[in-house]
Short mmCIF file of the C-alpha atoms (twelve columns), coordinates in Angstrom:
data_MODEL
# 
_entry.id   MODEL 
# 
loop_
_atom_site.group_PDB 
_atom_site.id 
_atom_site.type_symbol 
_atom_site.label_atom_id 
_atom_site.label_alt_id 
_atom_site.label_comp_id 
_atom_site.label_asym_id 
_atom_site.label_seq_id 
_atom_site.Cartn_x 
_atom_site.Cartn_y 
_atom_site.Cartn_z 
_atom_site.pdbx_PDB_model_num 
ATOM 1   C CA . UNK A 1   0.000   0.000  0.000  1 
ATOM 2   C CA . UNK A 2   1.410   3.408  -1.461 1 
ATOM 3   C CA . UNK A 3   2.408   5.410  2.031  1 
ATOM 4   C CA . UNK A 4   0.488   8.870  1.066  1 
ATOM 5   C CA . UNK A 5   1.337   11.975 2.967  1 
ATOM 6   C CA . UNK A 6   -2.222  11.590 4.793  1 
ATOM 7   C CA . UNK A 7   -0.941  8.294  6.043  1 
ATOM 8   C CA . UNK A 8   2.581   9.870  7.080  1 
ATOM 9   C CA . UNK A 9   0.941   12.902 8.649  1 
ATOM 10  C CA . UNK A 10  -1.387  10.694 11.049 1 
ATOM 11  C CA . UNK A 11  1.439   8.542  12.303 1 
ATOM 12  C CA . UNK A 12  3.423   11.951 13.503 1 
ATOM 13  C CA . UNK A 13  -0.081  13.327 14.702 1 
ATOM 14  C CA . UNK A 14  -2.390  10.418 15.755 1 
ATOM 15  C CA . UNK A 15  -5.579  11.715 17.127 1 
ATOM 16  C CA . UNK A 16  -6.632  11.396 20.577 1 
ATOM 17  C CA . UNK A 17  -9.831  11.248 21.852 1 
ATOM 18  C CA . UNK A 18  -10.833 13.952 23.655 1 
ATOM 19  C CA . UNK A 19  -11.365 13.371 27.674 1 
ATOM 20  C CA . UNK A 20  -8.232  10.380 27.129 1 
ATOM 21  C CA . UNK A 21  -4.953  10.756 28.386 1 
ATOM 22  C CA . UNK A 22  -3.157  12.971 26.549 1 
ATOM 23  C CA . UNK A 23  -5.769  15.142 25.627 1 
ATOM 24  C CA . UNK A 24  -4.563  19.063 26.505 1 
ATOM 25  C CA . UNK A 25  -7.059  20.733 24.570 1 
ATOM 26  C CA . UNK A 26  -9.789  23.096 26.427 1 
ATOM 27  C CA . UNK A 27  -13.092 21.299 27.862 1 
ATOM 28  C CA . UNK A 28  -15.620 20.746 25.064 1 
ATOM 29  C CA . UNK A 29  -17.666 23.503 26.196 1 
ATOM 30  C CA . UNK A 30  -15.299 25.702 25.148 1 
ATOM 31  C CA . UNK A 31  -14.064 24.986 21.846 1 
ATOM 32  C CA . UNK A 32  -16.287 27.205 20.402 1 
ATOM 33  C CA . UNK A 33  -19.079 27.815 18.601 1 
ATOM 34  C CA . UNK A 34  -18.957 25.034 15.965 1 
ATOM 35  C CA . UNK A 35  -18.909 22.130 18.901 1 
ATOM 36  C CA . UNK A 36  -22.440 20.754 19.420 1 
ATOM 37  C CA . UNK A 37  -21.006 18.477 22.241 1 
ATOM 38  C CA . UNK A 38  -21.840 21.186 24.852 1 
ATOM 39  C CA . UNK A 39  -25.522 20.024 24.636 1 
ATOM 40  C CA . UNK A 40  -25.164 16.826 26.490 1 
ATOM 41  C CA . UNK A 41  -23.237 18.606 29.423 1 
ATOM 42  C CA . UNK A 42  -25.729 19.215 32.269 1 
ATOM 43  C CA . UNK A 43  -25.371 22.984 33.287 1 
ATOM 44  C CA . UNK A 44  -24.000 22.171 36.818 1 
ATOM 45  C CA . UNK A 45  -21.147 20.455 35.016 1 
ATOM 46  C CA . UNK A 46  -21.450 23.645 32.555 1 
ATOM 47  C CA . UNK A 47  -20.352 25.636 35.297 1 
ATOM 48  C CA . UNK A 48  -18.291 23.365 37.417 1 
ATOM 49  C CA . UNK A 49  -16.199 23.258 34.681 1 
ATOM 50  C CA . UNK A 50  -16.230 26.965 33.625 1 
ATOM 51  C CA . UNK A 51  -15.029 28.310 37.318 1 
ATOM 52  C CA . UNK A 52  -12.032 25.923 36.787 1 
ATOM 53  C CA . UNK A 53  -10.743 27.619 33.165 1 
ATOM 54  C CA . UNK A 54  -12.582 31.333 33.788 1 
ATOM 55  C CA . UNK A 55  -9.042  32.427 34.834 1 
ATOM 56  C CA . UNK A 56  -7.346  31.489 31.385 1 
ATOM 57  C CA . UNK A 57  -10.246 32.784 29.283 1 
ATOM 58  C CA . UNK A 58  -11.285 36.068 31.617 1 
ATOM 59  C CA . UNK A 59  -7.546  37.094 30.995 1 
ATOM 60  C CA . UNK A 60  -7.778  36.526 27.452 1 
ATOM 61  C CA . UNK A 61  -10.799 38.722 27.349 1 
ATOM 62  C CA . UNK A 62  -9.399  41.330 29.840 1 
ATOM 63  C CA . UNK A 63  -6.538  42.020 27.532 1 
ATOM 64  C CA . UNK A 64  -8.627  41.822 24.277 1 
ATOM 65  C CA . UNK A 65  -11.329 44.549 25.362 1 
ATOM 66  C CA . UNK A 66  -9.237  46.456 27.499 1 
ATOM 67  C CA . UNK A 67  -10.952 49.735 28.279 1 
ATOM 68  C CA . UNK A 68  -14.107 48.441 27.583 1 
ATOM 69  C CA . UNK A 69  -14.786 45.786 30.004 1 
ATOM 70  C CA . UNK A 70  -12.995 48.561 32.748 1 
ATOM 71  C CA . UNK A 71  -16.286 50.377 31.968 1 
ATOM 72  C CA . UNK A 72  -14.455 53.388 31.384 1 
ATOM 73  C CA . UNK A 73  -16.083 53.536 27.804 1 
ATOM 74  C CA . UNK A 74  -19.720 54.112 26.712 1 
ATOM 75  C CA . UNK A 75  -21.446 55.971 29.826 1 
ATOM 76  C CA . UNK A 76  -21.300 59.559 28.797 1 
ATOM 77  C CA . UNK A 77  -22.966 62.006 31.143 1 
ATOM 78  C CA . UNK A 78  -24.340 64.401 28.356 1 
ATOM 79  C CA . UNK A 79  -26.820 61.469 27.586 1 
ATOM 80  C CA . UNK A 80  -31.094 62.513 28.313 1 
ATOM 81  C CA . UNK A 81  -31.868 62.869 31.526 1 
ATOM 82  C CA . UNK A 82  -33.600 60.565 33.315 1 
ATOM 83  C CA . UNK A 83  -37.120 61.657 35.271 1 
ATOM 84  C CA . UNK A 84  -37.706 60.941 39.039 1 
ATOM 85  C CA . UNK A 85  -39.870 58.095 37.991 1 
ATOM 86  C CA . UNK A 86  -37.298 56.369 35.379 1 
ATOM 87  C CA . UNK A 87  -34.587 57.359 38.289 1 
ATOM 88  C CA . UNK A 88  -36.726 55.052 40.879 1 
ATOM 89  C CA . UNK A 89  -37.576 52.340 38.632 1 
ATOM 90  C CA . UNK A 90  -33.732 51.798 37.929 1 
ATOM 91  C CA . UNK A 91  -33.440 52.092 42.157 1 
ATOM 92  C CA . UNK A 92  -35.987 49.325 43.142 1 
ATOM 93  C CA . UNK A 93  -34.559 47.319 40.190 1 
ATOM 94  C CA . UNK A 94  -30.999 47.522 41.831 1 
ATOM 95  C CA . UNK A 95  -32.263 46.467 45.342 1 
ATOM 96  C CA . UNK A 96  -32.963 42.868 43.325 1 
ATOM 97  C CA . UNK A 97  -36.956 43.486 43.179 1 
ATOM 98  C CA . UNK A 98  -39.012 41.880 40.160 1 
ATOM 99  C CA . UNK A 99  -40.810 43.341 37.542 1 
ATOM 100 C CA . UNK A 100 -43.877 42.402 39.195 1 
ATOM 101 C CA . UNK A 101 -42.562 43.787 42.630 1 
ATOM 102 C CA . UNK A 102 -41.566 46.860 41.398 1 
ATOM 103 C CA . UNK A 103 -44.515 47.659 39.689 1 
ATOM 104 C CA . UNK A 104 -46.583 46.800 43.049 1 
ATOM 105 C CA . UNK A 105 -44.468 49.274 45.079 1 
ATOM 106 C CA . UNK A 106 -44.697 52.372 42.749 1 
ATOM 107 C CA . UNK A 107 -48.508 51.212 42.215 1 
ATOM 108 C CA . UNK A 108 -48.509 51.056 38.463 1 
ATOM 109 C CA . UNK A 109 -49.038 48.205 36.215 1 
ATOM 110 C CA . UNK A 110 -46.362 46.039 34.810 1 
ATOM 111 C CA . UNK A 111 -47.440 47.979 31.517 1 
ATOM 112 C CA . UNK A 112 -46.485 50.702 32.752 1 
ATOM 113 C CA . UNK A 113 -43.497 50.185 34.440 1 
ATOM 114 C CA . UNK A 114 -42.525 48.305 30.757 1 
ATOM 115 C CA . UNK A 115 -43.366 51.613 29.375 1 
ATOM 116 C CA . UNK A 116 -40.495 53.396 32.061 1 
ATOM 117 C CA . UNK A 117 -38.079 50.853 30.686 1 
ATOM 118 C CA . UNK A 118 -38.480 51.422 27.855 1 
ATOM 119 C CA . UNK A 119 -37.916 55.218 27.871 1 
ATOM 120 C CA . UNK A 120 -34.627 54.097 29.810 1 
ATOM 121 C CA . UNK A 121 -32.959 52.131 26.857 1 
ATOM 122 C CA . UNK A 122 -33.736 54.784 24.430 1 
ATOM 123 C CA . UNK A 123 -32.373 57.437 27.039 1 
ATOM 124 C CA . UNK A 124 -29.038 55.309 28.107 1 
ATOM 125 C CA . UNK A 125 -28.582 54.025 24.625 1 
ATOM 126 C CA . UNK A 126 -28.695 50.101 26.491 1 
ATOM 127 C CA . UNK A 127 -30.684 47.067 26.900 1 
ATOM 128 C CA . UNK A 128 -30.012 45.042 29.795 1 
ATOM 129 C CA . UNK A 129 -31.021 46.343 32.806 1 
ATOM 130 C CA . UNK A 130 -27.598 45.579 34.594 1 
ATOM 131 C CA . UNK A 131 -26.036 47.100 32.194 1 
ATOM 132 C CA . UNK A 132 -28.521 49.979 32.734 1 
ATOM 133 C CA . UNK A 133 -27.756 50.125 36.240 1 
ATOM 134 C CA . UNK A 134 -24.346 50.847 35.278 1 
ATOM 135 C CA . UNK A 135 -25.019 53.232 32.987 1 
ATOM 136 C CA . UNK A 136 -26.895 55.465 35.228 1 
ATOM 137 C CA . UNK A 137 -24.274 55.215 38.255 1 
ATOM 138 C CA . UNK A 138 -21.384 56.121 35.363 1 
ATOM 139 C CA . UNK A 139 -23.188 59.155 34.155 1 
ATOM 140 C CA . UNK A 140 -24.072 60.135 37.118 1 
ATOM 141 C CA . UNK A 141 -27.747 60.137 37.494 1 
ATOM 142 C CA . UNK A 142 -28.132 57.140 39.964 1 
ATOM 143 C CA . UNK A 143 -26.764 57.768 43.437 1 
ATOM 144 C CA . UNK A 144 -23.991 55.365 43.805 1 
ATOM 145 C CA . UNK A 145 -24.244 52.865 47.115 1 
ATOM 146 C CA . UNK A 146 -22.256 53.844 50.147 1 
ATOM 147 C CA . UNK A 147 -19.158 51.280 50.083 1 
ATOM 148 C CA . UNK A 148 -19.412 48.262 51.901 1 
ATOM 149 C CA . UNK A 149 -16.656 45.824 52.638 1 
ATOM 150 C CA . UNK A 150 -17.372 42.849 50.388 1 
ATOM 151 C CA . UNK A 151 -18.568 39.333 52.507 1 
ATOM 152 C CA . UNK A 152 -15.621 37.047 51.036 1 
ATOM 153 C CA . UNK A 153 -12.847 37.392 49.231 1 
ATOM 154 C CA . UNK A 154 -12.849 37.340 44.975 1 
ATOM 155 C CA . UNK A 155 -10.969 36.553 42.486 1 
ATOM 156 C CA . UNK A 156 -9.372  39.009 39.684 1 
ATOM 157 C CA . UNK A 157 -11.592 37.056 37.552 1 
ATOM 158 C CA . UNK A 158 -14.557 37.479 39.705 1 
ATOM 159 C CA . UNK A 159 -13.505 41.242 38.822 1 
ATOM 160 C CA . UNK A 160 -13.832 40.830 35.240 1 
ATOM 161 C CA . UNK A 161 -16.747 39.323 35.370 1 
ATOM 162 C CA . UNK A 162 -18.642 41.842 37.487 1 
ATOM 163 C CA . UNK A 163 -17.400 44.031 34.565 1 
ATOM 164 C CA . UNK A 164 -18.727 42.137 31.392 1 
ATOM 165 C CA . UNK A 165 -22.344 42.089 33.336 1 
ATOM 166 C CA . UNK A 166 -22.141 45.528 33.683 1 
ATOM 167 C CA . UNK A 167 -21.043 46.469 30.080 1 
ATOM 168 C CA . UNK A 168 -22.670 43.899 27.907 1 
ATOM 169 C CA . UNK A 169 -25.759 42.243 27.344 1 
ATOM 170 C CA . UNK A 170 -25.828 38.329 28.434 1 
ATOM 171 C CA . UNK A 171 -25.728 36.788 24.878 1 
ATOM 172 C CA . UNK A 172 -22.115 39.210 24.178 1 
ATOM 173 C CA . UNK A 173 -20.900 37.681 27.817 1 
ATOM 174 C CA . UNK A 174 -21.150 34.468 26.410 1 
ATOM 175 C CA . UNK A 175 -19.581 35.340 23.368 1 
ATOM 176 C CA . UNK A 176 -16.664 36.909 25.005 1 
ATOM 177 C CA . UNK A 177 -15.987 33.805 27.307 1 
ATOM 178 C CA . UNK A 178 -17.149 31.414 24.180 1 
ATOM 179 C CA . UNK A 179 -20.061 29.420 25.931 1 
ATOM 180 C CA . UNK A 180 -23.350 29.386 25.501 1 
ATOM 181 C CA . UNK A 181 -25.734 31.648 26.967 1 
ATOM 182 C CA . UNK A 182 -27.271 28.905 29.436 1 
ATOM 183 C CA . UNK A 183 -23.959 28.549 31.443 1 
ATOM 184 C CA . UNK A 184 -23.149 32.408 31.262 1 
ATOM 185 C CA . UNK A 185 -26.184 32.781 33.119 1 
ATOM 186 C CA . UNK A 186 -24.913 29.488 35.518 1 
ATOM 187 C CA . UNK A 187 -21.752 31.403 36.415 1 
ATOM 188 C CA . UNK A 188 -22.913 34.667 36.975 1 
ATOM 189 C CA . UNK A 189 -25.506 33.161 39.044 1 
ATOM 190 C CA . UNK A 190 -23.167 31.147 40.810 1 
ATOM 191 C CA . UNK A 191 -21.122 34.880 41.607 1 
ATOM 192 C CA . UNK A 192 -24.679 36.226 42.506 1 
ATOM 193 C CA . UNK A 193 -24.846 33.767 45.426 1 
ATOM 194 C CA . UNK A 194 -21.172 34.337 46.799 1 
ATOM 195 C CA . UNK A 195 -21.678 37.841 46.643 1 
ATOM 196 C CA . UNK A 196 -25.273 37.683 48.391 1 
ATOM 197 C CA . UNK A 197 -27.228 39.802 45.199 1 
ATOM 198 C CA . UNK A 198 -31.042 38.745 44.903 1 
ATOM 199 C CA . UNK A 199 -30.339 39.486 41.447 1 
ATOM 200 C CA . UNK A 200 -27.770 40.398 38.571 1 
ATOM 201 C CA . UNK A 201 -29.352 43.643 38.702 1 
ATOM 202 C CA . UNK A 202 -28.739 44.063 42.267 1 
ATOM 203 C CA . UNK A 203 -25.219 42.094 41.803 1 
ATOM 204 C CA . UNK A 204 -24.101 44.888 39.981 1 
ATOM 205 C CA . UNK A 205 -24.891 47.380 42.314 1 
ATOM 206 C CA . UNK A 206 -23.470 45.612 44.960 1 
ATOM 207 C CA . UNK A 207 -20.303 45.722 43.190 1 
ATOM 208 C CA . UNK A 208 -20.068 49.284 42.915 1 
ATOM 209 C CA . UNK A 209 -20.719 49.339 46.369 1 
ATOM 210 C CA . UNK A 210 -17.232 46.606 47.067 1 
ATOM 211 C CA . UNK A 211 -15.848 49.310 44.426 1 
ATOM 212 C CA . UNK A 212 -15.170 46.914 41.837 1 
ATOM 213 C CA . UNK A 213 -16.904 48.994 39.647 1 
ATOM 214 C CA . UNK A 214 -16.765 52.642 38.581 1 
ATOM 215 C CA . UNK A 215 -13.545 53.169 40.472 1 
ATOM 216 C CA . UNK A 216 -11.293 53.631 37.331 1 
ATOM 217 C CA . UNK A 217 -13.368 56.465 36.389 1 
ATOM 218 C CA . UNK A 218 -14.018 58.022 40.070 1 
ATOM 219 C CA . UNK A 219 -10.309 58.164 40.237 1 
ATOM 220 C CA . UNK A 220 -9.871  59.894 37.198 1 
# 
């Protein structure tokens, strides 16, 4: 049998398996987009297995966004001011309330109070409402929260993440750490419960108040 350069090349390269011995490359989860095989990982492993590589990938996405992710980009205080209403809307959100909660306690429908949200994107040129959140404390037309020692200790990466919920909508989070959407959502909820937030609304005002956000700017 001729000895083809295919042939050659998979003797000097012979594939392993992934998951065998051997086998260096990233979990399967995060090989990107074009790997299916995340489906049949429950999302406990999902985010089992992303707290053991967010280190590597955080600091890859740390040094590719840079400024960005620092949130000292995008918030611009010459943006439309906000009314008292739209100003207390984005404050119960913050304290972790629900839709439904926070319509209750201002006494309005949940119409309504969709209607108020909606006049906040347009105003704050953003979608999520974490990242709204954010946007108001940056431009300076939500009171920041006094500072509060944080309850345990986190991680650099811990950081950056705090700072991708705060600058980009979910679906772009799990684009930056390439995973799906479903265990973006497992490991920010997994920071929500270290950090004691009712919600990633409230998560992110609980890290301006450890002043892991906003500081960069403040200082400036």
């Amino acid at each position: 049998m001729t000895d083809s350069p295919v042939r050659r090349s998979l003797r000097r390269h012979p594939h392993v398996p992934p998951g065998a011995e051997g086998d260096r490359g990233p979990p399967a989860f995060l090989r990107g987009p074009a790997d299916h095989r995340s489906r049949h990982i429950s999302p406990l492993a999902q985010t089992a297995g992303v707290r053991q590589v967010l280190p590597i990938r955080l600091h890859t996405v740390w040094g590719s966004i840079g400024e960005e992710i620092m949130g000292t980009r995008g918030f611009h205080r010459d943006l439309a001011q906000l009314t008292k209403t739209e100003v207390s809307v984005l404050e119960q959100l913050a304290e972790g309330l629900t839709t439904r909660e926070v319509a209750e306690k201002m006494g309005i429908t949940p119409r309504t109070l969709g209607g108020h949200l909606a006049h906040i994107r347009d105003k704050l040129v953003v979608t999520d409402r974490p990242v709204m959140v954010h946007a108001a404390y940056m431009g300076g037309q939500l009171r920041r929260p006094e500072v509060a020692e944080a309850p345990v200790e986190f991680t650099k990466s811990d950081h950056v993440l705090w700072k991708l919920l705060a600058t980009k909508p979910l679906a772009e989070i799990g684009q930056s750490l390439h995973v799906s959407r479903d265990t973006a959502r497992g490991v920010i909820k997994d920071l929500m419960v270290r950090a004691g937030a009712r919600s990633d609304v409230h998560l992110v005002k609980l890290g301006h108040a450890y002043q892991f956000l906003g500081v960069e700017v403040a200082a400036r």
